[in-house]
N, C-alpha and C positions, 0 to 999 in steps of 0.2 A: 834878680830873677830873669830867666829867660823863656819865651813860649817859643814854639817849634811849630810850625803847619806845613805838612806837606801837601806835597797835589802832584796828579801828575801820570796817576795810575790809570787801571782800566784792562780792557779785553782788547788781544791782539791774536795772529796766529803766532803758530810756532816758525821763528826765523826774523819776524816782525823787531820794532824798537818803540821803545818809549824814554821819556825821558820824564825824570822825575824832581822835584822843586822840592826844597825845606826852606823854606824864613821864617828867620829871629825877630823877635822883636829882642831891642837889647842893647845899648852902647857898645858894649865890650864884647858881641860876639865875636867879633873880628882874630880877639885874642884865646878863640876856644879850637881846640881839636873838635872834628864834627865825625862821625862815624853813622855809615847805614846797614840798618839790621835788617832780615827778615823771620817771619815767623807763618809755618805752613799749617794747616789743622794739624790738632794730634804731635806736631812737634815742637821742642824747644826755640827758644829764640837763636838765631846765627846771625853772626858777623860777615856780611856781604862788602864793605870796602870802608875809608876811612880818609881823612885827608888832615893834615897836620895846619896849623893856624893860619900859616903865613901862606899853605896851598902847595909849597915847597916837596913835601913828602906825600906818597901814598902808599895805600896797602889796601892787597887785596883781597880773598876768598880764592882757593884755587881753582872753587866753582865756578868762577864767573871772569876768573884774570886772561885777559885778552877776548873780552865780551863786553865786559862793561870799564865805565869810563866813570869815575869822580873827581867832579872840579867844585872851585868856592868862586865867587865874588862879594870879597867883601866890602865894596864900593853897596851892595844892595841887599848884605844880611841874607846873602844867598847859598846855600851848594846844592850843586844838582850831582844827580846819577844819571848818564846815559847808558841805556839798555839795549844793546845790538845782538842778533842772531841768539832773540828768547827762546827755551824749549818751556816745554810743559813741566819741568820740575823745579822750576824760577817763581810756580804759580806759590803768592805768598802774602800777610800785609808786609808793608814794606815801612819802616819806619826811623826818621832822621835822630840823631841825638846827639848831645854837648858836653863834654866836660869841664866844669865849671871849673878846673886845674889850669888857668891861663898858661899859657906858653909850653906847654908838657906835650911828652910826646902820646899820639893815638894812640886808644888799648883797642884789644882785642876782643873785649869781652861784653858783656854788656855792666857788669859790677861795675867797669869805667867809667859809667856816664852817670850824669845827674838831671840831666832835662830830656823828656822825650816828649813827639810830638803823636799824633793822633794815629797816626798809620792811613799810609792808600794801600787801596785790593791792586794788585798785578794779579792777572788770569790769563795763560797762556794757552791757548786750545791748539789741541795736536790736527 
């Protein structure tokens, strides 16, 4: 089993960064693909970026590719999301997740994942 806590969110302007944390509790998350989702009122949930076990591979959102930034450390049961140059339709919860499929590669969806954590508010004021 693994828990997920994010942090990290919050109100910024538009242009602004934030940087957002998920840790695992969990021996073996070292060996999970981790992907960050958002979900804004009224709409489905979307795939915002994603990083593969070892940290080796990423993927993005076309939304946000060349804006944001996902990295891991798994020395600390860590990945974060760096958020640079937010506009106001970024505003969302933002929320980490795991696929318990060790060694595989990132999906793109949310049907991929099996752990998810609580969600932080990103609010982006124009």
């Amino acid at each position: 089993q693994v828990q997920l806590v994010e942090s990290g969110g919050g109100l910024v302007q538009a242009g602004g960064s934030l940087r957002l944390s998920c840790v695992a509790s969990g021996r073996t998350f070292s060996n999970y693909p981790v992907g960050w989702f958002r979900q804004a009122p009224g709409k489905e949930r979307e795939f915002v970026a994603a990083i593969s076990w070892g940290g080796g591979n990423t993927y993005y959102a076309d939304s946000v590719k060349g804006r944001f930034t996902i990295s891991r450390d798994n020395a600390k049961n860590t990945v974060y999301l760096q958020m640079n140059s937010l506009k106001p339709e970024d505003t969302a919860l933002y929320y980490c997740a795991a696929d318990a499929r060790p060694l595989g590669r990132p999906g793109l969806r949310p049907e991929a994942y099996d752990y998810w954590g609580q969600g932080t508010q990103v609010t982006v004021s124009s």
